[in-house]
Residue frames as a rotation matrix with the C-alpha (Angstrom) as fourth column:
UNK 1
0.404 0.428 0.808 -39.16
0.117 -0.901 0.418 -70.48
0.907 -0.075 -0.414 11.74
UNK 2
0.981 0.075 -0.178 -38.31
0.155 0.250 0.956 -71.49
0.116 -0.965 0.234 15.20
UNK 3
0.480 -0.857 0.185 -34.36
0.849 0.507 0.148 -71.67
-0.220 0.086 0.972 13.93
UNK 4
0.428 0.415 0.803 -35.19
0.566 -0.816 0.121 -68.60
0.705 0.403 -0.584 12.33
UNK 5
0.768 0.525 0.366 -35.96
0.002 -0.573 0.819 -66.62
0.640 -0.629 -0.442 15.41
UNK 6
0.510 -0.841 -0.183 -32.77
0.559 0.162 0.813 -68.18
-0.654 -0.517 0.552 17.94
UNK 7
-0.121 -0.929 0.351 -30.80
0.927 0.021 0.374 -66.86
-0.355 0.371 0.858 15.31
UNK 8
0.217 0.263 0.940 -32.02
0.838 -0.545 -0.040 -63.83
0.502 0.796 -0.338 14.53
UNK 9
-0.382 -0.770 -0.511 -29.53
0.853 -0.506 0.126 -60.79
-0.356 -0.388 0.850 15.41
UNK 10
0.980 0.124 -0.158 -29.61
0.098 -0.981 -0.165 -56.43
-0.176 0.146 -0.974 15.04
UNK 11
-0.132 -0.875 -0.466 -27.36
0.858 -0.336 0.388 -53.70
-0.496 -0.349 0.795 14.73
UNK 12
0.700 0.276 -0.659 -28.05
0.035 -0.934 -0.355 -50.25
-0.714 0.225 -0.663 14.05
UNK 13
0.403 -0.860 0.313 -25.51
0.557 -0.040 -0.829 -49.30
0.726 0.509 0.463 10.94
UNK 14
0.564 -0.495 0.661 -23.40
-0.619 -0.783 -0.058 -46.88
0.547 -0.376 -0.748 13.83
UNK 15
0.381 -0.363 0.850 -22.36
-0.524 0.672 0.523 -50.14
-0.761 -0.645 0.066 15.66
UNK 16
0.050 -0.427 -0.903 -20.75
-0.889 0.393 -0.235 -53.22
0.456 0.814 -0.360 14.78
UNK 17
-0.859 0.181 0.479 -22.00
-0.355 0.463 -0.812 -55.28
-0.368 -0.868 -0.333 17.41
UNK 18
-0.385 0.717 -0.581 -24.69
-0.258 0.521 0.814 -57.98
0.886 0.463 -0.015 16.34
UNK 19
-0.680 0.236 0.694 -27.18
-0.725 -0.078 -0.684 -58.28
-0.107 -0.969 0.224 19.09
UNK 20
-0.452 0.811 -0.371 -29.67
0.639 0.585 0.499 -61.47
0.622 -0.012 -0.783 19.40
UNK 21
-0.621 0.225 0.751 -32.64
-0.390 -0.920 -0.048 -59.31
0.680 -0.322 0.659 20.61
UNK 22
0.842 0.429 0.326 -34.37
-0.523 0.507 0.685 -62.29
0.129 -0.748 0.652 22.75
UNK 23
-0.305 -0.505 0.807 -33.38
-0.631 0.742 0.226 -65.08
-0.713 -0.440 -0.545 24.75
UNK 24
-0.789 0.220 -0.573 -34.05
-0.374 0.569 0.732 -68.39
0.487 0.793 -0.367 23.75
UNK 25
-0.071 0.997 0.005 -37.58
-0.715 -0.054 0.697 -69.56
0.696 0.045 0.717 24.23
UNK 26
0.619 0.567 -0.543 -36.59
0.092 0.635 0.767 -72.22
0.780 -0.525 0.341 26.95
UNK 27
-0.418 -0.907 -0.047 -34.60
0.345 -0.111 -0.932 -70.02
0.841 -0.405 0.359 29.01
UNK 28
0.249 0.681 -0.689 -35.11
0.882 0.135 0.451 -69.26
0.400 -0.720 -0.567 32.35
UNK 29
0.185 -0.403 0.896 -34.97
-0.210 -0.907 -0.365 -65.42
0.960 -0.121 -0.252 33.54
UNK 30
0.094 -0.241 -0.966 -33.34
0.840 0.539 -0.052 -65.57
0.534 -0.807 0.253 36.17
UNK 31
-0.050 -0.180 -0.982 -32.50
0.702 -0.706 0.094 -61.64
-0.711 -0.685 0.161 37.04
UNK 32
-0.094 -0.009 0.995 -32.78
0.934 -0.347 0.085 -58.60
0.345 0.938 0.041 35.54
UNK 33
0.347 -0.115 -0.931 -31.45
0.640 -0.696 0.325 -55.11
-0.685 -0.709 -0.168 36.13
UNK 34
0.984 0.125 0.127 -30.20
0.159 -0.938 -0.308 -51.68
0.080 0.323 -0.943 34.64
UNK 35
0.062 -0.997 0.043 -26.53
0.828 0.075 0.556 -51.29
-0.558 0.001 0.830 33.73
UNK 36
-0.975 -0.217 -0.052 -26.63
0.145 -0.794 0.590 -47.58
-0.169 0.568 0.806 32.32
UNK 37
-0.332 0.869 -0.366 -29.46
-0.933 -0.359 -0.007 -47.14
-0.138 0.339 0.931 30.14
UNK 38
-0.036 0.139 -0.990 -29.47
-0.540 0.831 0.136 -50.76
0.841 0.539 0.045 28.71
UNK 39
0.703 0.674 0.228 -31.28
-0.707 0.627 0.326 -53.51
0.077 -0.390 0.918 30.07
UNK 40
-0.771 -0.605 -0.198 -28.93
-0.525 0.780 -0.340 -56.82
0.360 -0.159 -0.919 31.59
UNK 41
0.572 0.810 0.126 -30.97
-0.814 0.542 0.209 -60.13
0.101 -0.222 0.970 31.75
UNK 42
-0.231 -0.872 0.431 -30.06
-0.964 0.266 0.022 -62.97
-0.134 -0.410 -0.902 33.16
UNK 43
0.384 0.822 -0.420 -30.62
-0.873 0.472 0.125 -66.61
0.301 0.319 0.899 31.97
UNK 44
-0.042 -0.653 0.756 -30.52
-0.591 0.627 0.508 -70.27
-0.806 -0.426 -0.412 32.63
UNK 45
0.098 0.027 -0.995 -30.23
-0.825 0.561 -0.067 -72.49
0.556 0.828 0.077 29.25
UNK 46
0.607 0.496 0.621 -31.57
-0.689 0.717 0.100 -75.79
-0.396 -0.489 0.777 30.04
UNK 47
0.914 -0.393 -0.098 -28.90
0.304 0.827 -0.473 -77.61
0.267 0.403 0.876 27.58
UNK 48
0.284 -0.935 0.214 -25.76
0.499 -0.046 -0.865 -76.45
0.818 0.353 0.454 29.30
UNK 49
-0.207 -0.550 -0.809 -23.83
0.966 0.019 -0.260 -75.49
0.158 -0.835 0.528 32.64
UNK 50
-0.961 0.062 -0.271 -23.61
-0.005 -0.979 -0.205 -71.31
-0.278 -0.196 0.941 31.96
UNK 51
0.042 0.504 -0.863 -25.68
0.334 -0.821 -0.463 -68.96
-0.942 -0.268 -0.203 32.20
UNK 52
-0.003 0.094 0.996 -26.81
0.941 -0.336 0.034 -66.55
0.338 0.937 -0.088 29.64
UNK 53
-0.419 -0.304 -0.855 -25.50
0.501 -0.863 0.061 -63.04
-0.757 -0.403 0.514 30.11
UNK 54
-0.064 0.323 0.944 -27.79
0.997 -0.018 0.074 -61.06
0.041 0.946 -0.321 27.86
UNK 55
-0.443 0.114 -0.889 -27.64
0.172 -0.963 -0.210 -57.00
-0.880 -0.246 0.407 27.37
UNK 56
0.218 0.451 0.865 -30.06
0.938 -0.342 -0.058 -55.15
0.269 0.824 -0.498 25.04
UNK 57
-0.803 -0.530 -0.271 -28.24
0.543 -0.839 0.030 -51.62
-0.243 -0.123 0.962 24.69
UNK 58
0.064 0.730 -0.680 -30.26
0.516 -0.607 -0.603 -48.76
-0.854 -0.312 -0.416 25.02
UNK 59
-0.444 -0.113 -0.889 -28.96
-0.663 -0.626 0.411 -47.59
-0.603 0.772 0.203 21.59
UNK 60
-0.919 0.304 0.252 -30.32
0.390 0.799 0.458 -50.24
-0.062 0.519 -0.852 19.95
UNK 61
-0.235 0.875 -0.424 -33.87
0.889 0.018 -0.457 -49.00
-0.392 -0.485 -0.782 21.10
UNK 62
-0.680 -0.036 -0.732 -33.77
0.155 -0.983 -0.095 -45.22
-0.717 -0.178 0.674 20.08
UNK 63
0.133 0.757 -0.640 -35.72
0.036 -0.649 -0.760 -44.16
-0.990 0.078 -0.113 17.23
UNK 64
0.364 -0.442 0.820 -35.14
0.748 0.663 0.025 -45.47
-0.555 0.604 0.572 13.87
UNK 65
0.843 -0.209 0.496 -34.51
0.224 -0.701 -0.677 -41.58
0.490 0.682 -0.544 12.47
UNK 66
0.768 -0.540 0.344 -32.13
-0.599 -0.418 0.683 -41.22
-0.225 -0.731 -0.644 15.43
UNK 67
0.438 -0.556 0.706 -30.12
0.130 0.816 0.563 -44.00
-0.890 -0.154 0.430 14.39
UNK 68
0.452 -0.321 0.832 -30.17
0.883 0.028 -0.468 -42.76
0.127 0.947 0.296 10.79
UNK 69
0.960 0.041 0.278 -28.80
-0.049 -0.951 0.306 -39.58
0.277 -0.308 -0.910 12.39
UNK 70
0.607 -0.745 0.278 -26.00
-0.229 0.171 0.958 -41.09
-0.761 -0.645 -0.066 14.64
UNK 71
0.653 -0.218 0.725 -25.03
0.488 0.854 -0.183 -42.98
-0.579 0.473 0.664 11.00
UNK 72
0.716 -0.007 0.699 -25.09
0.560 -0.592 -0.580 -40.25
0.418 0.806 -0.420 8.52
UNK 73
0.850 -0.392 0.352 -22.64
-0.453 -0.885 0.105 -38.31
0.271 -0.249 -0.930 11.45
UNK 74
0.468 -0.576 0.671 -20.48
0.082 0.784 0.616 -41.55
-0.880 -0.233 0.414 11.64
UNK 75
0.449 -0.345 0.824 -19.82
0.824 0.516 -0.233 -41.22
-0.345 0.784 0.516 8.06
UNK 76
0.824 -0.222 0.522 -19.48
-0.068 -0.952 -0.298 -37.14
0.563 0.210 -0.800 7.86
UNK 77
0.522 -0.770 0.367 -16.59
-0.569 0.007 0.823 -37.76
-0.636 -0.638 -0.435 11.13
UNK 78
0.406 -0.858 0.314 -14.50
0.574 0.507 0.644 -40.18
-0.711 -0.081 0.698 9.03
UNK 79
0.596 -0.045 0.802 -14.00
0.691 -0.481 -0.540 -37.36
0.410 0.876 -0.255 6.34
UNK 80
0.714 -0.290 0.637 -13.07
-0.322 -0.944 -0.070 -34.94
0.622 -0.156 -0.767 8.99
UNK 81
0.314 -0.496 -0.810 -9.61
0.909 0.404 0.104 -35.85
0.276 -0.769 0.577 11.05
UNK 82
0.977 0.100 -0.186 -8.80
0.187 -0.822 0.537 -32.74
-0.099 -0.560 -0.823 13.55
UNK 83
0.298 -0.951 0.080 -4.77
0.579 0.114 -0.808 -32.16
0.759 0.287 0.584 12.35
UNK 84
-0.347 -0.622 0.702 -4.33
-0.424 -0.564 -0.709 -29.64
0.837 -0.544 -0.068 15.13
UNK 85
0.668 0.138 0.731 -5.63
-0.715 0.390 0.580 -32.31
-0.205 -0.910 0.359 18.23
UNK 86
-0.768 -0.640 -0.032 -3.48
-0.622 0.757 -0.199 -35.14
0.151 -0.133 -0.979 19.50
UNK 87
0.513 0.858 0.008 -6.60
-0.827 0.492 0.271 -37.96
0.229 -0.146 0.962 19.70
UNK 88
-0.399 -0.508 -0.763 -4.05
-0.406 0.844 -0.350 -40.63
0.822 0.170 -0.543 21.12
UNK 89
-0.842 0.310 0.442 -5.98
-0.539 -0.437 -0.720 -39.84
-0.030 -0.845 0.535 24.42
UNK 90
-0.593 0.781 -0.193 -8.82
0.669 0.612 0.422 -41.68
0.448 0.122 -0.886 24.68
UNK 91
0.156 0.866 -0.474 -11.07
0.756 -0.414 -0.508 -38.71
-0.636 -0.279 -0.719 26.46
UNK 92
-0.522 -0.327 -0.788 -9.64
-0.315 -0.784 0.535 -36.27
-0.792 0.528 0.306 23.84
UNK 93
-0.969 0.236 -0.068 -10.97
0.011 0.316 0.949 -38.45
0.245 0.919 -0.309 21.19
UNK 94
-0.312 0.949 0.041 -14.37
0.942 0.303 0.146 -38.97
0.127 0.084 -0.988 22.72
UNK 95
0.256 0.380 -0.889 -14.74
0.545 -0.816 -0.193 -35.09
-0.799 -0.435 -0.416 23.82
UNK 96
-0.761 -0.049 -0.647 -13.71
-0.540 -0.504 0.674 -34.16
-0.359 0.862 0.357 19.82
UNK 97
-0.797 0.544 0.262 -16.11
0.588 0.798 0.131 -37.12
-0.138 0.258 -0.956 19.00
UNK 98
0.199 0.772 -0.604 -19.36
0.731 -0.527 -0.433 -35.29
-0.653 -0.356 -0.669 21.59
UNK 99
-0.335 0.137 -0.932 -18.27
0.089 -0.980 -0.176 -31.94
-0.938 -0.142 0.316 20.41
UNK 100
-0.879 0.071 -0.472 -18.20
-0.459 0.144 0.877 -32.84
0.130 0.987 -0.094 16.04
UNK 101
-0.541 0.841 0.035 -21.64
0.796 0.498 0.345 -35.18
0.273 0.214 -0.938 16.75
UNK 102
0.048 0.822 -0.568 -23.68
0.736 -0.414 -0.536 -32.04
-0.675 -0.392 -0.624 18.32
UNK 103
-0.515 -0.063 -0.855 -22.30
-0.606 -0.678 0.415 -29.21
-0.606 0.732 0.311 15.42
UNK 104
-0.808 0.164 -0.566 -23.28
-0.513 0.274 0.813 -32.04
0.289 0.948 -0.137 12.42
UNK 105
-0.269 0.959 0.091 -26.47
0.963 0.269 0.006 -34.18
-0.019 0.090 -0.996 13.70
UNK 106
0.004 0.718 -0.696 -27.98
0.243 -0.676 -0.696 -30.80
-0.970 -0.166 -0.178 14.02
UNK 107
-0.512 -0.255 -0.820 -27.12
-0.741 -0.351 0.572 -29.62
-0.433 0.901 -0.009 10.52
UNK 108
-0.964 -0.087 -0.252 -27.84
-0.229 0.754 0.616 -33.02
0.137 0.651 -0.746 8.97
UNK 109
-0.248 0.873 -0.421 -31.41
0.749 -0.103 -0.655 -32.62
-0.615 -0.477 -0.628 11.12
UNK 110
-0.158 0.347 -0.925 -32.19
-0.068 -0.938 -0.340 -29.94
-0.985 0.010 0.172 9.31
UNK 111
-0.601 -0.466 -0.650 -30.85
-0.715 -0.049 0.697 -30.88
-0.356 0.884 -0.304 6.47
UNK 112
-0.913 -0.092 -0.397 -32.78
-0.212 0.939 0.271 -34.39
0.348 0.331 -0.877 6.28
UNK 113
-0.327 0.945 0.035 -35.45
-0.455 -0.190 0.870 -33.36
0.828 0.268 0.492 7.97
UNK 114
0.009 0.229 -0.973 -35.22
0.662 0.728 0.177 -35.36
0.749 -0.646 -0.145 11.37
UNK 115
0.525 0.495 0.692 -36.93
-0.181 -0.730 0.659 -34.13
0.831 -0.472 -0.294 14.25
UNK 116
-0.644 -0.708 -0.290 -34.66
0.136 0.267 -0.954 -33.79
0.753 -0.653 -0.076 17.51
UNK 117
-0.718 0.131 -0.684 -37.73
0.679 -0.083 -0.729 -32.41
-0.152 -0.988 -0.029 19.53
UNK 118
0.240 0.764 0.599 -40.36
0.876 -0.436 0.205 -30.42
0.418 0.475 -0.774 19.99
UNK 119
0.975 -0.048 -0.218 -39.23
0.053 -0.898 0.436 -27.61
-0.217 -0.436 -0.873 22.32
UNK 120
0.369 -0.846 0.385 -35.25
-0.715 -0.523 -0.463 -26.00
0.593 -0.105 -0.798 22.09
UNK 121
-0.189 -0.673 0.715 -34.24
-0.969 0.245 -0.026 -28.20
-0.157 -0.698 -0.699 25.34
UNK 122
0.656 0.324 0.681 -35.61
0.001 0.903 -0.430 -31.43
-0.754 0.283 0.592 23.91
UNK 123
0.803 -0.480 -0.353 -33.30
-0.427 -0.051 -0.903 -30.50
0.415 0.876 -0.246 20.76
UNK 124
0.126 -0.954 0.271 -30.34
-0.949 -0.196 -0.248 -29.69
0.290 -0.225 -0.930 22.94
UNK 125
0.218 -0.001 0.976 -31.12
-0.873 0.446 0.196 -32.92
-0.436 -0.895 0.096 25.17
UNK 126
0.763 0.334 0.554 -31.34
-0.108 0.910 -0.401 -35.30
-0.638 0.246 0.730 22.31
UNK 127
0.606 -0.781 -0.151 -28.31
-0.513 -0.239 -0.824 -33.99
0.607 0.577 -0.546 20.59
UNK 128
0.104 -0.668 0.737 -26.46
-0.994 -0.097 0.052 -34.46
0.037 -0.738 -0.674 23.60
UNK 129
0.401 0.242 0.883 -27.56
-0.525 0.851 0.006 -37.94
-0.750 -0.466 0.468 24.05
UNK 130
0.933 -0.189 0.305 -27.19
0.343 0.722 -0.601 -39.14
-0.107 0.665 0.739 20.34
UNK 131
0.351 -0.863 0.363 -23.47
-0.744 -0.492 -0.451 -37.33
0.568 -0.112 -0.815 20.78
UNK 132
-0.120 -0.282 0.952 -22.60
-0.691 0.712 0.124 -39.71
-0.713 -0.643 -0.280 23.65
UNK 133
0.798 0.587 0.134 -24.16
-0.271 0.549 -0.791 -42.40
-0.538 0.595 0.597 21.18
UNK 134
0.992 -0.103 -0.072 -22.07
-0.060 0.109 -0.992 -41.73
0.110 0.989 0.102 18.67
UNK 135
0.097 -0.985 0.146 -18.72
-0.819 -0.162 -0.550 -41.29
0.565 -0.066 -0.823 20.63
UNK 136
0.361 0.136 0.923 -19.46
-0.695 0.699 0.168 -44.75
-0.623 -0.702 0.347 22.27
UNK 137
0.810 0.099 0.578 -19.72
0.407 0.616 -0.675 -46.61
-0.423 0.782 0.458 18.73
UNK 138
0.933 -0.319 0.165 -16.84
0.018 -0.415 -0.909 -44.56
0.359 0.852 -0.382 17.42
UNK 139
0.129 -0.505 0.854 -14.13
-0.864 -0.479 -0.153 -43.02
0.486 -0.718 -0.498 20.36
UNK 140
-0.079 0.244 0.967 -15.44
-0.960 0.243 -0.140 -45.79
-0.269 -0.939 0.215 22.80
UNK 141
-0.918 -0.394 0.051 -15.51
-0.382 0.911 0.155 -49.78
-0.108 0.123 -0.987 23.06
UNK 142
-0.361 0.835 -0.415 -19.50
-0.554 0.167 0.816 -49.55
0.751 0.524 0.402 21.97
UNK 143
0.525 0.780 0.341 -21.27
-0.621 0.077 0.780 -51.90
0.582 -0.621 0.525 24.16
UNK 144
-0.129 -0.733 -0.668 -18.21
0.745 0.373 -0.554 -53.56
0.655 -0.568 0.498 25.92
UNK 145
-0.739 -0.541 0.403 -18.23
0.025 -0.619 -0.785 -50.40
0.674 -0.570 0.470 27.56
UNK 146
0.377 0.802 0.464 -21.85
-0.886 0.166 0.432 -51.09
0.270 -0.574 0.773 29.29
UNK 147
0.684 -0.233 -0.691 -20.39
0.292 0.956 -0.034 -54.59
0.669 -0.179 0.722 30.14
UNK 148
-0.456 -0.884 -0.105 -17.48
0.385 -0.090 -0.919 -52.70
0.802 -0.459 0.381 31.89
UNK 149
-0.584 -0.029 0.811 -19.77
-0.490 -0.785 -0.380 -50.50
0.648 -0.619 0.444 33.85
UNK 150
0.595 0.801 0.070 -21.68
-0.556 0.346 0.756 -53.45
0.581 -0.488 0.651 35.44
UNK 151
-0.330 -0.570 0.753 -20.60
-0.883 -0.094 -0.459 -54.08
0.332 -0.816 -0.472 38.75
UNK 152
0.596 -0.140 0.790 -21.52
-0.360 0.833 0.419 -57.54
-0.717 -0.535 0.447 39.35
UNK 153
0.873 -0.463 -0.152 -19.09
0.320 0.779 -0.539 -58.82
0.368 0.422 0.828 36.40
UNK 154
0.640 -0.714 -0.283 -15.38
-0.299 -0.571 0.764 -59.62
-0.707 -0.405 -0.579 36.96
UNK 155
-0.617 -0.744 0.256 -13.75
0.094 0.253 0.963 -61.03
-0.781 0.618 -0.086 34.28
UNK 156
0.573 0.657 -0.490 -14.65
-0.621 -0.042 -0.783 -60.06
-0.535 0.753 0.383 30.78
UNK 157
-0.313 -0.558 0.768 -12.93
0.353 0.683 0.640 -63.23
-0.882 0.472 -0.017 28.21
UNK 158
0.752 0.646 -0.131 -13.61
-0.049 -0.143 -0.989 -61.99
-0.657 0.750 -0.076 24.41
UNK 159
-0.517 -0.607 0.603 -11.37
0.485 0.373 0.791 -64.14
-0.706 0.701 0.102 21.58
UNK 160
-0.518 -0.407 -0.752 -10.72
-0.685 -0.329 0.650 -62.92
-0.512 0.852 -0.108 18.34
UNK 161
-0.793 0.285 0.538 -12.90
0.039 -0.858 0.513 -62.80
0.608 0.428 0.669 15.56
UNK 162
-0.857 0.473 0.203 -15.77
-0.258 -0.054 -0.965 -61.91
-0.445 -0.879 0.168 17.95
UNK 163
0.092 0.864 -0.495 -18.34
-0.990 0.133 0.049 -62.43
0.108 0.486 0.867 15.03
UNK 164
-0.086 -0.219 -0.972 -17.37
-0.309 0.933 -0.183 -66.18
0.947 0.284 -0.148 15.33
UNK 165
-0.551 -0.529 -0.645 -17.10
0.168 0.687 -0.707 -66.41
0.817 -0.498 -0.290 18.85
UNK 166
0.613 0.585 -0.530 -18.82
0.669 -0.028 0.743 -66.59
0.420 -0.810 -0.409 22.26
UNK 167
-0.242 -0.313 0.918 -18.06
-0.614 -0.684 -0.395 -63.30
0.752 -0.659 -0.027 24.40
UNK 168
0.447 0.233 -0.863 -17.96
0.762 0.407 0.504 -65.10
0.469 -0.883 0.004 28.49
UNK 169
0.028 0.051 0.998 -18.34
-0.489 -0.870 0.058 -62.84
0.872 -0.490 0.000 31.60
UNK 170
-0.435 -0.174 -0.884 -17.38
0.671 0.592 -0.446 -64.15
0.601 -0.787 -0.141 34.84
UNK 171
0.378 0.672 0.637 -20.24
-0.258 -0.584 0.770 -62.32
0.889 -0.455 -0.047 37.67
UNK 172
-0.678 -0.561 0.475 -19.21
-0.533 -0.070 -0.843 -62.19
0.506 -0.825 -0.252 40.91
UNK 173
-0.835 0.282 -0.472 -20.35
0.441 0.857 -0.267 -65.10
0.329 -0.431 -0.840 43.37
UNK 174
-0.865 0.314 -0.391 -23.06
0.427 0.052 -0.903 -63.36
-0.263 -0.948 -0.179 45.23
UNK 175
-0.628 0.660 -0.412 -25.80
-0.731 -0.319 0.603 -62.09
0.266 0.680 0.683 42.21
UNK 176
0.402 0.860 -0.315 -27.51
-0.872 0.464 0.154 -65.43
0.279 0.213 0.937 42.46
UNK 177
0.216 -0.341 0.915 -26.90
-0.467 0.787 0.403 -69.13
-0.858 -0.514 0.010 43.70
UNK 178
0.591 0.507 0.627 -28.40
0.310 0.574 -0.757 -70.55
-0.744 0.642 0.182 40.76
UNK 179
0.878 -0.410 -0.246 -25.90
-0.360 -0.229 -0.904 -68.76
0.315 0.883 -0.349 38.30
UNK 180
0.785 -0.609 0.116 -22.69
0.246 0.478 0.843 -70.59
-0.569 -0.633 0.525 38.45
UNK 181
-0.343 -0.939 -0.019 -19.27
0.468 -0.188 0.863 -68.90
-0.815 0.287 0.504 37.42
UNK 182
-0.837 -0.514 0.187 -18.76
0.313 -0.169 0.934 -68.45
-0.448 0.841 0.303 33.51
UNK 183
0.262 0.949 0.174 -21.83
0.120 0.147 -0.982 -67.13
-0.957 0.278 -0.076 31.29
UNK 184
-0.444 -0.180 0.877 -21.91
0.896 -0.089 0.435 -67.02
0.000 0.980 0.201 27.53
């Protein structure tokens, strides 16, 4: 059970990113802060030099109809390719991404029955969000990009196939004494 648990991983179907949603049970928190929406925790692991660099993405967290939302418009977007945009752009792709996730989650909301809200600007607000959502996991480098936007890391190391391998983050000296260099 205990093996179980260490090893037990997520992932919304909109991602492809396997998350371990705890630490392990004899880590030591060491910090913990806000990196976007999504939670960064820091750990020591008692059998081993690094650190544990742990992020639970705020998409991960949303609402389990919201997630079947973000999916169902992941799967309607690979049907549709835009022949009159150039999407070699990377903000061209994510701003055709935002604009196709807020026309179809609504539709498919309707369609499927999932509530976006209870008032008009709750609708608009949660569209908007699970839009961003969806052009992260699609357009965007998914939760690498929340790893990019945290300002204590500098070096991000991630080897081929990533499902096999440790991802290591090098944090800048001055976060903590106690955390030294490399983390897993």
């Amino acid at each position: 059970s205990q093996i179980l648990m260490k090893n037990s991983r997520m992932r919304p179907g909109f991602s492809s990113s396997w998350v371990i949603p705890d630490a392990p049970p004899n880590a030591r928190l060491i910090k913990q802060y806000m990196v976007e929406d999504s939670t960064i925790s820091l750990y020591l692991l008692p059998e081993g030099v690094e650190a544990l660099y742990h992020v639970f993405p705020a998409e991960y967290a949303i609402p389990e109809a919201h997630m079947r939302l973000v999916e169902l418009t992941r799967r309607e977007l690979t049907t549709h390719y835009p022949h009159s945009m150039e999407l070699s752009r990377p903000d061209r792709a994510r701003e055709y991404v935002i604009k196709f996730g807020q026309k179809y989650m609504y539709r498919l909301a309707k369609k499927f029955r999932i509530p976006l809200g209870n008032t008009r600007h709750d609708e608009l607000k949660n569209l908007g969000k699970l839009s961003n959502i969806l052009a992260k996991f699609t357009a965007g480098m998914g939760i690498i990009e929340t790893m990019l936007a945290d300002h204590y890391i500098q070096d991000i190391y991630i080897d081929s196939p990533t499902s096999d391998n440790k991802i290591y983050v090098v944090l800048e000296g001055g976060i903590d004494t106690r955390l030294s260099g490399k983390c897993i």
